[in-house]
TILUM-906105 format. One line per 10 residues: number of its first residue (from 1); for each residue x negated, y negated, z of N, C-alpha, C, CB. Coordinates in steps of 0.2 Angstrom, whole numbers. Glycine has a CB too. Layout:
REM TILUM-906105
NUM = X:Y:Z:X:Y:Z:X:Y:Z:X:Y:Z; ...
This chain:
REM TILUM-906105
1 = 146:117:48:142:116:42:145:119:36:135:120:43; 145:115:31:147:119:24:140:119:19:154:115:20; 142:121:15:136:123:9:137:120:2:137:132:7; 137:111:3:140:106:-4:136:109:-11:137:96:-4; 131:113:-10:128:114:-16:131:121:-21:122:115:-15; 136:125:-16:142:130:-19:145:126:-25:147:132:-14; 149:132:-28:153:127:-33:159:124:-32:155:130:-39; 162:127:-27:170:126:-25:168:116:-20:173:136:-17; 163:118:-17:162:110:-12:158:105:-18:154:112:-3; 157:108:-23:152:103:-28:161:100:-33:145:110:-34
11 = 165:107:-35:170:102:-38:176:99:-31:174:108:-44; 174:100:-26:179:96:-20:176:89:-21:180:100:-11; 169:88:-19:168:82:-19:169:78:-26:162:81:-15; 168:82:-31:170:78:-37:176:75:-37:169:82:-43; 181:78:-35:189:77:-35:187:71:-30:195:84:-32; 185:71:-24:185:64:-21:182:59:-20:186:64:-16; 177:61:-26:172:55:-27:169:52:-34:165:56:-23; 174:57:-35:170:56:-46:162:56:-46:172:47:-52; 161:57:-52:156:58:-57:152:50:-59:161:62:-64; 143:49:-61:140:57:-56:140:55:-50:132:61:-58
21 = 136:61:-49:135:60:-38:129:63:-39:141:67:-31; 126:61:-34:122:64:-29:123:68:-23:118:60:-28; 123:73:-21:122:76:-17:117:78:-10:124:78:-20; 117:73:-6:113:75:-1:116:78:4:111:70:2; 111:83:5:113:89:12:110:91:18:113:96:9; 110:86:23:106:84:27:103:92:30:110:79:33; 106:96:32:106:102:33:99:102:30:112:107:31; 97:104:25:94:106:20:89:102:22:97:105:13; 90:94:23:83:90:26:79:93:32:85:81:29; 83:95:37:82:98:42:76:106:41:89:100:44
31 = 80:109:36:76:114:36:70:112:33:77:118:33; 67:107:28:63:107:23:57:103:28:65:102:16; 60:100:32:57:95:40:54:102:43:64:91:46; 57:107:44:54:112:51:50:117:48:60:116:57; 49:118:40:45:123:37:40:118:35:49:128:32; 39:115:36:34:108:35:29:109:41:37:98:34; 35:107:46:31:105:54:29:114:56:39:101:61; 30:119:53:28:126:56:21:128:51:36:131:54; 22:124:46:16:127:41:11:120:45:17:126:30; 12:115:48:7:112:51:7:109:56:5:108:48
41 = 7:115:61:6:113:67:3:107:70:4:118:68; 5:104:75:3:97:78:-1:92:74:-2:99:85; 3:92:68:4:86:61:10:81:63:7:89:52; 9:75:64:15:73:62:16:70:58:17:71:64; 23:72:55:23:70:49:28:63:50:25:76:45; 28:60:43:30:54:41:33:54:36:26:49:41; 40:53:36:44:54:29:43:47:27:53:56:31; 39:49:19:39:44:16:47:42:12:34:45:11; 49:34:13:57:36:11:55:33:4:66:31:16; 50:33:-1:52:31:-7:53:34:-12:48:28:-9
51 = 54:41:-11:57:46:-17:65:46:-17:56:55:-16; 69:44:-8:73:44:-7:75:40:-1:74:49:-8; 75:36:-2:77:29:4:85:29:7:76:21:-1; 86:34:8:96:34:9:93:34:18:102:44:5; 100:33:20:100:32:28:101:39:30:106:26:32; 106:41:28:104:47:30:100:52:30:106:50:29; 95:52:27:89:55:27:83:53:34:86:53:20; 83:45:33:81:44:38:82:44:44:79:41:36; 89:45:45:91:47:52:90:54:55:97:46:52; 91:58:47:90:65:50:82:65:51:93:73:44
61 = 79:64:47:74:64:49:70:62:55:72:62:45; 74:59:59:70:54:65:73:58:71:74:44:66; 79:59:68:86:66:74:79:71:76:95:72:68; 75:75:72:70:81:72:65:78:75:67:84:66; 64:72:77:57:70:80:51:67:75:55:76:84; 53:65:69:50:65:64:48:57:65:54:68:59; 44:57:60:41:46:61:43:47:52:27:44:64; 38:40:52:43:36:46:36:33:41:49:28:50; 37:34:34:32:30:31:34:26:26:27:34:29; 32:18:27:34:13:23:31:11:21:36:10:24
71 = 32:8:15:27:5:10:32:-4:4:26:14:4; 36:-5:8:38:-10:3:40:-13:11:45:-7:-4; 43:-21:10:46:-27:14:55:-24:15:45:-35:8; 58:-21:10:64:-17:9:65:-11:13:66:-15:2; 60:-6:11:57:1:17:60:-1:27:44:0:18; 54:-8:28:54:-10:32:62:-13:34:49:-14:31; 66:-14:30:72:-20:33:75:-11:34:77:-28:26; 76:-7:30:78:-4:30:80:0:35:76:-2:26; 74:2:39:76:8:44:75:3:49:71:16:44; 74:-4:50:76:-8:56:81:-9:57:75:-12:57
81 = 88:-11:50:93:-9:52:97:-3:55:95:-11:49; 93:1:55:95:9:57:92:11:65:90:15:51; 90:5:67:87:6:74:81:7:76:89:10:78; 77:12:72:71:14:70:65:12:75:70:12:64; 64:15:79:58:12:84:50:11:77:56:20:93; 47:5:77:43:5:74:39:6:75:43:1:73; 36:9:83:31:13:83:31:21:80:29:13:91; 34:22:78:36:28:74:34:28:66:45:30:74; 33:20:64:33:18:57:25:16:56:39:11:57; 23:18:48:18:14:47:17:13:40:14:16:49
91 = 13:8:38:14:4:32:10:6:29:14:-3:33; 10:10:21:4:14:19:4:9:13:5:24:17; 6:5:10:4:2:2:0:-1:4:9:-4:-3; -8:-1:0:-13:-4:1:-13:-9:-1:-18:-1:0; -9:-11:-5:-10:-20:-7:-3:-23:-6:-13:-22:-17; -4:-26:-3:2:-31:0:1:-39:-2:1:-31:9; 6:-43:-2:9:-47:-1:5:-51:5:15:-44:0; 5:-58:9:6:-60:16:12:-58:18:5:-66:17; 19:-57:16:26:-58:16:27:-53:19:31:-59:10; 23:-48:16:24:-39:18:23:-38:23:20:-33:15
101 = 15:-42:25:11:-42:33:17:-44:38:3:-49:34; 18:-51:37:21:-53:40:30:-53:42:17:-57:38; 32:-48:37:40:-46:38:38:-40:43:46:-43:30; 34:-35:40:30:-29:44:30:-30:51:23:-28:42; 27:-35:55:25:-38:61:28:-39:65:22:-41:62; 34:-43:62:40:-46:64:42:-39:68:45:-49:59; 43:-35:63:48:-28:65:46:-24:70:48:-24:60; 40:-26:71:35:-23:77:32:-17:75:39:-22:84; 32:-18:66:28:-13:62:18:-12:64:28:-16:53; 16:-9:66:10:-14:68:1:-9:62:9:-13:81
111 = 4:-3:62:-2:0:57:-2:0:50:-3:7:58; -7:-3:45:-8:-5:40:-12:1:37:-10:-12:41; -13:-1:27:-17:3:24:-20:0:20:-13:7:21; -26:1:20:-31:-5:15:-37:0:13:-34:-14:20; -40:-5:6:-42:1:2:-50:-2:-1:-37:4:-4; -50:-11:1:-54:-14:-2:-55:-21:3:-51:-15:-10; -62:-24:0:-62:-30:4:-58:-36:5:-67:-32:5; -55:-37:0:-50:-42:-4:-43:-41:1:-49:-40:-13; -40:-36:2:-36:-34:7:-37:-34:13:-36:-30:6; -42:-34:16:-45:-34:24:-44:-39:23:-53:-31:27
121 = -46:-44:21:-45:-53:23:-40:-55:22:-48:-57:20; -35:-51:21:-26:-55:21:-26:-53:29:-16:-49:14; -28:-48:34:-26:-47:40:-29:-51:46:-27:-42:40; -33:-54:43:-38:-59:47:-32:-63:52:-43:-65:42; -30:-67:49:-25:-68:53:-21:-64:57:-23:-69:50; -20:-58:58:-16:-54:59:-18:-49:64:-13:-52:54; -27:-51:66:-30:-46:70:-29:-44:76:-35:-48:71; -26:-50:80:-23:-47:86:-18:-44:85:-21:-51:90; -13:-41:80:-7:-38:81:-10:-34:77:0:-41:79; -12:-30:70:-12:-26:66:-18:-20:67:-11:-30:60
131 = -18:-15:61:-22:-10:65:-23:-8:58:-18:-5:72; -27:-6:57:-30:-4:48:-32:5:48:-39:-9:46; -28:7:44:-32:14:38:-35:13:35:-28:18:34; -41:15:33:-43:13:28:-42:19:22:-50:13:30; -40:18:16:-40:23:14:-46:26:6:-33:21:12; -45:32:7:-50:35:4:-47:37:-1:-53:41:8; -52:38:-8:-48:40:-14:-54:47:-18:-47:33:-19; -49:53:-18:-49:57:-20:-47:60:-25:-49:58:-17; -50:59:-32:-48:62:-36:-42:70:-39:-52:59:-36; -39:70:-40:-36:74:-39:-31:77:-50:-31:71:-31
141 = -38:79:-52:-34:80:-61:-27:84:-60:-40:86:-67; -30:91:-55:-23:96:-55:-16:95:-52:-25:101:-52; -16:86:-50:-11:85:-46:-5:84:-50:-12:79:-43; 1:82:-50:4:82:-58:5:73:-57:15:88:-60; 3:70:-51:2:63:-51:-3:62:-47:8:59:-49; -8:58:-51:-14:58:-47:-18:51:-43:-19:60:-53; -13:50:-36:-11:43:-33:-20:40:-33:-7:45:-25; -24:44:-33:-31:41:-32:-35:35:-36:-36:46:-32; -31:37:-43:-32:36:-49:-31:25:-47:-26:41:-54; -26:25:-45:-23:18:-43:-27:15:-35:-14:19:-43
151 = -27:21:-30:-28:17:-24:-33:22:-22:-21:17:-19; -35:18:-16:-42:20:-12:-51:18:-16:-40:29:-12; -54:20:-9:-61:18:-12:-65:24:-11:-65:11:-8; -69:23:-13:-75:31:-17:-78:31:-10:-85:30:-26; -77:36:-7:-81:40:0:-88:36:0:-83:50:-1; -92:36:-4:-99:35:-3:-98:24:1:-103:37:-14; -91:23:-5:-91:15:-2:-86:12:5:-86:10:-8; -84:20:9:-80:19:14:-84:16:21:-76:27:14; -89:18:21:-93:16:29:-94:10:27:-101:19:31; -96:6:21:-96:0:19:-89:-6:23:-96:0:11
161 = -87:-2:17:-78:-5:20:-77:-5:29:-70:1:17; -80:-2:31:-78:-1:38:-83:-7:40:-79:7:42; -88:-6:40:-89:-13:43:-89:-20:42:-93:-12:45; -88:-19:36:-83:-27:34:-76:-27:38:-80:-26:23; -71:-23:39:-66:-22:43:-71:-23:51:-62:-15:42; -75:-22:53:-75:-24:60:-80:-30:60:-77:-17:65; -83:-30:56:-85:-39:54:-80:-45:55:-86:-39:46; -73:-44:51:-68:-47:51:-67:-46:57:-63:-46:46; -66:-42:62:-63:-42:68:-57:-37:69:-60:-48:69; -57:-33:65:-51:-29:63:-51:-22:66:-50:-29:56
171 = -46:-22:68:-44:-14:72:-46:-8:66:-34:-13:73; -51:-2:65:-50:1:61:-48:8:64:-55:0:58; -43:10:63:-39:15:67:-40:22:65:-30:13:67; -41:22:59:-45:28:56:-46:26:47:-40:35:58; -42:34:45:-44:35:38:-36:37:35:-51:41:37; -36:36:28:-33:40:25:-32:42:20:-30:40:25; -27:45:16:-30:49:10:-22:51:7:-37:58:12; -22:52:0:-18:56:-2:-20:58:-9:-11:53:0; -19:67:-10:-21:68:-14:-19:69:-23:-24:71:-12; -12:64:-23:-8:68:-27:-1:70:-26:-10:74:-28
181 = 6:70:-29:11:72:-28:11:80:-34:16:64:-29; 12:85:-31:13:91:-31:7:94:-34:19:92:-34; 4:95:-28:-5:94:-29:-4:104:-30:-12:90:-19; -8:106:-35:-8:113:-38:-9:118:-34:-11:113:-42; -14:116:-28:-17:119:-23:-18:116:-18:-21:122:-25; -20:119:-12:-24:115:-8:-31:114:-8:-23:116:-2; -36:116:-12:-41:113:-11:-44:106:-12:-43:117:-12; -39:102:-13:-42:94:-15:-42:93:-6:-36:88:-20; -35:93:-1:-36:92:3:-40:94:8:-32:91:5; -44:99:6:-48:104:11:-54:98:10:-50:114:9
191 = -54:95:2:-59:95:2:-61:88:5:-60:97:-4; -54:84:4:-53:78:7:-54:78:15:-44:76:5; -51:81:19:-51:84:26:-60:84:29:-48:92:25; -63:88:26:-69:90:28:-76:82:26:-70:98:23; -73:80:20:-78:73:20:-74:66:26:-78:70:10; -69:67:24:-66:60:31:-67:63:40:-56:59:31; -69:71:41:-72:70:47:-78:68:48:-73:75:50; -82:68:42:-88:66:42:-91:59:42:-90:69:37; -87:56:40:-83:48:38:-82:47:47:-73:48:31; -76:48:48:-74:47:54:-79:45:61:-69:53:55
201 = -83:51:58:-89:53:68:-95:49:65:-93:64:70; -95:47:58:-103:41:58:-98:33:59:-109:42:46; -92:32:58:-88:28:59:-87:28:68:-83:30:55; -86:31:70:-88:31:77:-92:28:82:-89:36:76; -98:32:79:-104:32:81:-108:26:83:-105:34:79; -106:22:76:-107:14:74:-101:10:77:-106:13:65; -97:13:82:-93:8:87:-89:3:80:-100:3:94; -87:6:74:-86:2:68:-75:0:73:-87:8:58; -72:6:75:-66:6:78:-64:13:83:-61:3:72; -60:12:84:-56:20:87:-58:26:83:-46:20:86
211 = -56:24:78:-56:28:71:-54:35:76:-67:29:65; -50:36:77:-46:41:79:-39:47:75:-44:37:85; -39:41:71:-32:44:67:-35:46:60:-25:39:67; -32:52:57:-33:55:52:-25:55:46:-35:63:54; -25:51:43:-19:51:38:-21:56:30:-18:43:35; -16:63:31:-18:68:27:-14:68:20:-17:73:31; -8:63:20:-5:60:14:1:64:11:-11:61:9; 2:66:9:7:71:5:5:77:0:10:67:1; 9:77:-4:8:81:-13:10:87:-11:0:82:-17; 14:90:-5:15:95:-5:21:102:-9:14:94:1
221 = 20:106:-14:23:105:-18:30:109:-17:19:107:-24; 35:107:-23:42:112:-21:44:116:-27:49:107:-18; 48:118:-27:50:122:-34:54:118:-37:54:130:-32; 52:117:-44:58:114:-47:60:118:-54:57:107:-48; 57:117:-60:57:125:-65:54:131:-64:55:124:-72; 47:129:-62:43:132:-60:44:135:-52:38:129:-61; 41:140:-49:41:141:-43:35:137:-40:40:148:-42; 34:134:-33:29:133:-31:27:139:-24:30:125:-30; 19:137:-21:18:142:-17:23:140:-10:9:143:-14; 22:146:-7:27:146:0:21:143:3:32:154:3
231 = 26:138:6:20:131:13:18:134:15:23:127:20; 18:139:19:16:142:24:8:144:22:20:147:26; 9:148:14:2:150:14:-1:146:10:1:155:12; 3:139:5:0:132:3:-6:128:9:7:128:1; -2:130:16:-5:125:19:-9:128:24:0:121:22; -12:136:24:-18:138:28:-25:139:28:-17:143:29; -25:134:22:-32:131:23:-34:127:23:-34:132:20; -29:121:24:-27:113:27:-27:118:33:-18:108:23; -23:122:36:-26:123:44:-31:124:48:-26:126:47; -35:127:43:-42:128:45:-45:124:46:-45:132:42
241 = -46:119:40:-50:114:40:-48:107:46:-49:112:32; -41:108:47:-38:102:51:-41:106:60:-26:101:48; -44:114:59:-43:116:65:-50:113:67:-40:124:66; -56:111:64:-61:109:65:-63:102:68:-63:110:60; -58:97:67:-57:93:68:-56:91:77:-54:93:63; -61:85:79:-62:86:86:-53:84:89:-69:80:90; -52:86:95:-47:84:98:-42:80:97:-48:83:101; -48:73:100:-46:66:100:-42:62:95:-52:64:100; -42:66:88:-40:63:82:-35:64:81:-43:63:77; -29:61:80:-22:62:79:-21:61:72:-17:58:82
251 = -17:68:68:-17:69:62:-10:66:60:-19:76:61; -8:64:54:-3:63:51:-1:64:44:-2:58:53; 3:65:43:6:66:35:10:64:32:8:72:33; 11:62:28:15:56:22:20:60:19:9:54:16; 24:65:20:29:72:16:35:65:13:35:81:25; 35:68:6:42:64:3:45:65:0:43:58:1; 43:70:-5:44:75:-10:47:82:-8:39:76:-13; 41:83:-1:44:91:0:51:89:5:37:99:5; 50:85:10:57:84:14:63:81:8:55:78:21; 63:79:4:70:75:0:72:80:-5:68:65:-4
261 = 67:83:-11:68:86:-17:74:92:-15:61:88:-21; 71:98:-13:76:101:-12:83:99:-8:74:104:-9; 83:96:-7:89:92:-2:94:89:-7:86:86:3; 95:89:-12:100:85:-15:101:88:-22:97:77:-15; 106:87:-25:109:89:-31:112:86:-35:112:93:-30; 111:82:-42:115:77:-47:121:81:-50:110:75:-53; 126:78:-50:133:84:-53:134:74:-58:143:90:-44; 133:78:-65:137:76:-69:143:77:-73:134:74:-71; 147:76:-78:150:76:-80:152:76:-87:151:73:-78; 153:82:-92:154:77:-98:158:74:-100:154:80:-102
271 = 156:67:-104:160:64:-106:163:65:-114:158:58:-104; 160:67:-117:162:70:-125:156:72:-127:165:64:-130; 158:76:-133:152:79:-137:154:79:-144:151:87:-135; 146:83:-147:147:82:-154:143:85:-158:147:76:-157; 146:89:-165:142:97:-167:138:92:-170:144:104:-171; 130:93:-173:125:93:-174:121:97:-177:124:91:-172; 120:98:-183:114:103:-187:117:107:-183:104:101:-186; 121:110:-183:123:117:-179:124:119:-173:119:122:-180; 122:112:-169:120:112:-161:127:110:-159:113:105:-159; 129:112:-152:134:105:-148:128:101:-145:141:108:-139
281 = 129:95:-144:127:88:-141:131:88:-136:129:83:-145; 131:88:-127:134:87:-123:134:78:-121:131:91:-118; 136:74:-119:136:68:-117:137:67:-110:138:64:-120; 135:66:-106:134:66:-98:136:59:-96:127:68:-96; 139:58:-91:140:50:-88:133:49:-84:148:48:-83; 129:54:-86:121:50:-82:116:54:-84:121:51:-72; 109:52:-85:105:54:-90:98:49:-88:108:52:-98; 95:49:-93:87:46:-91:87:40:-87:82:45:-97; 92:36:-90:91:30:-86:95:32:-80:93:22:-89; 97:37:-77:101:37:-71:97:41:-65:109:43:-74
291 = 100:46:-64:95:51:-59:91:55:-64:100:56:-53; 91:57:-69:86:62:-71:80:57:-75:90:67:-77; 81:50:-72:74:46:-71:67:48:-72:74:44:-66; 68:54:-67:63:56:-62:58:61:-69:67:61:-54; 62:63:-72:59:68:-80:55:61:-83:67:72:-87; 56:55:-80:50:53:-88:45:48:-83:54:45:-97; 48:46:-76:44:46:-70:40:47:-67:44:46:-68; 42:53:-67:40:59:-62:36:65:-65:46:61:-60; 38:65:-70:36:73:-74:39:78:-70:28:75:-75; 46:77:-68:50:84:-68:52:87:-73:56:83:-65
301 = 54:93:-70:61:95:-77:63:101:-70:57:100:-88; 68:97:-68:76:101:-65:77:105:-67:81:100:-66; 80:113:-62:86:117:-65:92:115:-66:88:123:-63; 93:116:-72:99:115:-73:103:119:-74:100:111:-76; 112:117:-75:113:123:-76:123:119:-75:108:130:-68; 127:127:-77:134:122:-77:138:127:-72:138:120:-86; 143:125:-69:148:126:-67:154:130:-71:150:120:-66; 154:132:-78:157:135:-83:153:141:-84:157:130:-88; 158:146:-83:156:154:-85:158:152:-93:161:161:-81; 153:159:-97:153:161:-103:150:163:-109:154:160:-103
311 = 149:163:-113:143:166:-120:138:159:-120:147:168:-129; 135:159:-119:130:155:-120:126:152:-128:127:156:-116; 125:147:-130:122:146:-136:118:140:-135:128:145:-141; 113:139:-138:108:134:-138:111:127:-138:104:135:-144; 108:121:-134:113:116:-136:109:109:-132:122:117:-132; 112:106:-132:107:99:-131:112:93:-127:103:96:-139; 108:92:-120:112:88:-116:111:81:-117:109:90:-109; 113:75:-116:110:67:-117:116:63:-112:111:63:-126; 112:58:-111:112:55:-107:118:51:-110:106:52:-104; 120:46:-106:128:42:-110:126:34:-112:135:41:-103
321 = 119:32:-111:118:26:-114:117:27:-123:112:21:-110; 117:20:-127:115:19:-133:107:22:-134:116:13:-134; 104:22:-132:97:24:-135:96:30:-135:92:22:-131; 92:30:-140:91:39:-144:87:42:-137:84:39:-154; 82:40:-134:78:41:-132:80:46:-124:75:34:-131; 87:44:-122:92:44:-117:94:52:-118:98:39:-119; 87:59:-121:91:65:-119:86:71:-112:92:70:-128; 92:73:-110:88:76:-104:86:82:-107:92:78:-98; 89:86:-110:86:93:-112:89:95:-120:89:100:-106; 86:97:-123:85:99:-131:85:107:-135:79:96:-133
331 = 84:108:-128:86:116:-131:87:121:-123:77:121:-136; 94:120:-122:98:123:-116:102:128:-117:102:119:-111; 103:133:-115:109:138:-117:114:137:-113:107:145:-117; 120:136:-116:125:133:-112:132:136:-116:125:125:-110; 137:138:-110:144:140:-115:146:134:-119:151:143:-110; 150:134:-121:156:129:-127:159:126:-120:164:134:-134; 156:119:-121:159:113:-113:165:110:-117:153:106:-110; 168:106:-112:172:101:-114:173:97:-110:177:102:-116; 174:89:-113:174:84:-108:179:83:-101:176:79:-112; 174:81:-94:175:84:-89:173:90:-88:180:84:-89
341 = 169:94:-89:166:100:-86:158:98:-84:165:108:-92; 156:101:-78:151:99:-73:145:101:-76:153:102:-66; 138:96:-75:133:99:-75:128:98:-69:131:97:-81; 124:103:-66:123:102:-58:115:102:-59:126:109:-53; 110:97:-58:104:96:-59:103:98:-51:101:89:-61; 97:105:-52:95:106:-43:89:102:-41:93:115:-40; 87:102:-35:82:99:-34:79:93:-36:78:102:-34; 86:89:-34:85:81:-37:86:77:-32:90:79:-42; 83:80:-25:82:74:-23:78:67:-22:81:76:-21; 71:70:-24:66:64:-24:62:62:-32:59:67:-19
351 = 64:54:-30:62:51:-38:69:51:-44:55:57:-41; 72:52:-39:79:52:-44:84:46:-43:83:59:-43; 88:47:-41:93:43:-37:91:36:-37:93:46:-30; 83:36:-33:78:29:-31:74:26:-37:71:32:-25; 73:30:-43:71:25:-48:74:25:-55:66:25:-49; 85:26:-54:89:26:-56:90:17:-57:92:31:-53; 91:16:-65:94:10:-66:100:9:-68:91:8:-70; 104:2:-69:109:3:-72:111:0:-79:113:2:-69; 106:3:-84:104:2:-90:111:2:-94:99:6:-91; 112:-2:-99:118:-2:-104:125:-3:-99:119:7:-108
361 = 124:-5:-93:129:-5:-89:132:2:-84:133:-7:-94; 129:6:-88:132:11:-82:129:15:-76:135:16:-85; 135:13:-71:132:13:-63:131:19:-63:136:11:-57; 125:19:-58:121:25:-55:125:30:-51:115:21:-49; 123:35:-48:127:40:-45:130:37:-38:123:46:-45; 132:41:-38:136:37:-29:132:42:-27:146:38:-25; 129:44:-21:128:44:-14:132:48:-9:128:37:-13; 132:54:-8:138:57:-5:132:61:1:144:62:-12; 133:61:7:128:66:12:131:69:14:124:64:16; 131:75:17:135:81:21:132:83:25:137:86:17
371 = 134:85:30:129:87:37:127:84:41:123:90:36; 130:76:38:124:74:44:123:75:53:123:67:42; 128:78:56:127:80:62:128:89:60:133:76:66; 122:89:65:123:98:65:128:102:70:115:102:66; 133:95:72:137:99:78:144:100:73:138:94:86; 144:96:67:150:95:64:153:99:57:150:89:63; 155:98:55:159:104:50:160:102:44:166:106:51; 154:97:41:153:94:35:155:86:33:157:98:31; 153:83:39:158:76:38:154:73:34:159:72:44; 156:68:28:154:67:22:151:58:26:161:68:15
381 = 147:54:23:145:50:23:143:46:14:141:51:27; 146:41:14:143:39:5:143:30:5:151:42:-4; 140:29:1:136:23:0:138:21:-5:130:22:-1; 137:15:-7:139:12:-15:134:14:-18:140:3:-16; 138:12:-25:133:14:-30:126:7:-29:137:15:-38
């Protein structure tokens, strides 16, 4: 094993793969996977791949015993060219396509997510093979992304939905939920938790389906300027609540943020600069439309930080396309750079990389993973841009 996110392995892979990069460190997936799976015991979880859709990831991820969560027709081709047993896989975008249903099925994708009645009736067709979540929406202000806002239906309309789903004929396998991507605390999902048992056993009761499964969603948060709480005690009241829950019902989670973000690192480059009102101006060969996407996306903001010892002075980073709009940080303290010296964004794994464009023409980062066997001594794997 080596340690790509040092400086000495950060400027080696730059020498053999130029600028910028991304840096995945499977190692790092691994851990972020077993402090997940230790803060929630007999959860399984489901690496969502839309923060970060790389094969490597999804392999390490599957190497731990881990399942898969997909949400696009591409998702799906994705990890089928990777072998991927599809009973490991399930399909969480609540509004689909027929194309989706039906590339999905093929793959031998078979558990779906639906949130309304308009939805249920694309599967009609599809009853003998497919199998329905219904999903629940839970508002969530303190989330820093508040997924409810767009998907799911109000608790009070979810028993409704259900038996329109078994009206139609349709498998209703359980429930799901998600409250948020880097949800501030846990009490949305406690709170989420305790109303879908309640949901689940009058669902039941009414012979509406199995309703056996519980989809607990994601948002679980990581550090990125800020500190976030340590999982462990983020997630002990998601235990308690999940520990009430009868037997019978198999719990699952949607992680994509906390398994990818830590795990990966942007290293760019400067390409020239320029003094300003008293300022240096850095110019980076990657910027907002690149991997630091994720800052107007996402509402991140990265440590950053440089490769270069020395006195530091106020200064201002930008991205390398024409548009003004194109700066990553405006007031950084950084020594006196010069073109070619490295800048290292941490925790840029998710939302970065994946909703990178190649705006003004310049290509996205390469793709570089390391670790990905844990019997080996760093062997590198990379993708096109």
């Amino acid at each position: 094993m080596i340690d790509p996110f040092v400086p000495r392995e950060i400027r080696r892979l730059v020498r053999e793969f130029g600028s910028p990069l991304l840096i995945i460190d499977c190692e790092r997936i691994r851990q972020q996977y077993r402090s997940l799976q230790r803060a929630l015991p007999g959860v399984d979880l489901h690496y969502a791949l839309k923060p970060l859709p790389h094969p490597a990831v999804v392999q390490t991820v599957l190497a731990e015993g881990g399942f898969l969560d997909l949400a696009t027709t591409g998702e799906v081709e994705l990890v089928a060219k990777l072998g991927a047993d599809p009973n490991l896989c399930i399909h969480t975008h609540p509004i689909k396509r027929d194309i989706d249903i039906r590339s999905a099925l093929a793959r031998g994708v078979k558990v779906f997510v639906a949130d309304n009645p308009d939805e249920l009736r694309k599967f009609v067709p599809y009853a003998d093979e497919a199998e329905v979540l219904l999903r629940v929406s839970f508002r969530s202000p303190g989330a820093v992304c508040d997924l409810s806002r767009k998907f799911g239906c109000d608790p009070e309309n979810l028993l409704a939905l259900a038996r329109k789903a078994h009206d139609l004929g349709l498998i209703v396998r359980g429930l799901s939920f998600h409250v948020g991507s880097q949800a501030a605390d846990p009490s949305k999902h406690v709170e989420a938790i305790d109303a879908c048992a309640k949901l689940l056993a009058v669902a039941r009761r009414e012979k509406l389906g199995p309703c056996d499964t519980l989809d607990i969603g994601g948002g679980f948060p990581i550090d990125y300027s800020q500190r976030a709480p340590i999982i462990h005690e983020f997630c002990a009241p998601i235990r308690t609540a999940l520990a009430k829950l009868p037997k019978r019902v198999r719990v699952i989670a949607e992680p994509g943020r906390y398994i990818a973000g830590p795990a990966a690192i942007g290293v760019a480059s400067v390409m020239g600069r320029a003094e300003r009102e008293g300022l240096w101006w850095y110019y980076l060969d990657d910027g907002l439309y690149g991997s630091y996407s994720g800052q107007l996306f996402d509402h991140a903001r990265y440590p950053i930080e440089t490769l270069k010892r020395g006195k530091r002075y106020p200064s201002v980073l930008a991205g390398p396309t024409c548009d003004s709009i194109d700066v990553i940080s405006e007031n950084i303290l950084l020594p006196e750079l010069e073109p070619g010296d490295l800048i290292v964004g941490r925790a840029m794994g998710a939302y970065t990389w994946a909703s990178a464009s190649e705006f003004n023409f310049f290509p996205k980062a390469t793709v570089v993973s390391v670790n990905s066997n844990r019997n080996d001594r760093g062997s590198v794997l990379t993708i096109e841009r």
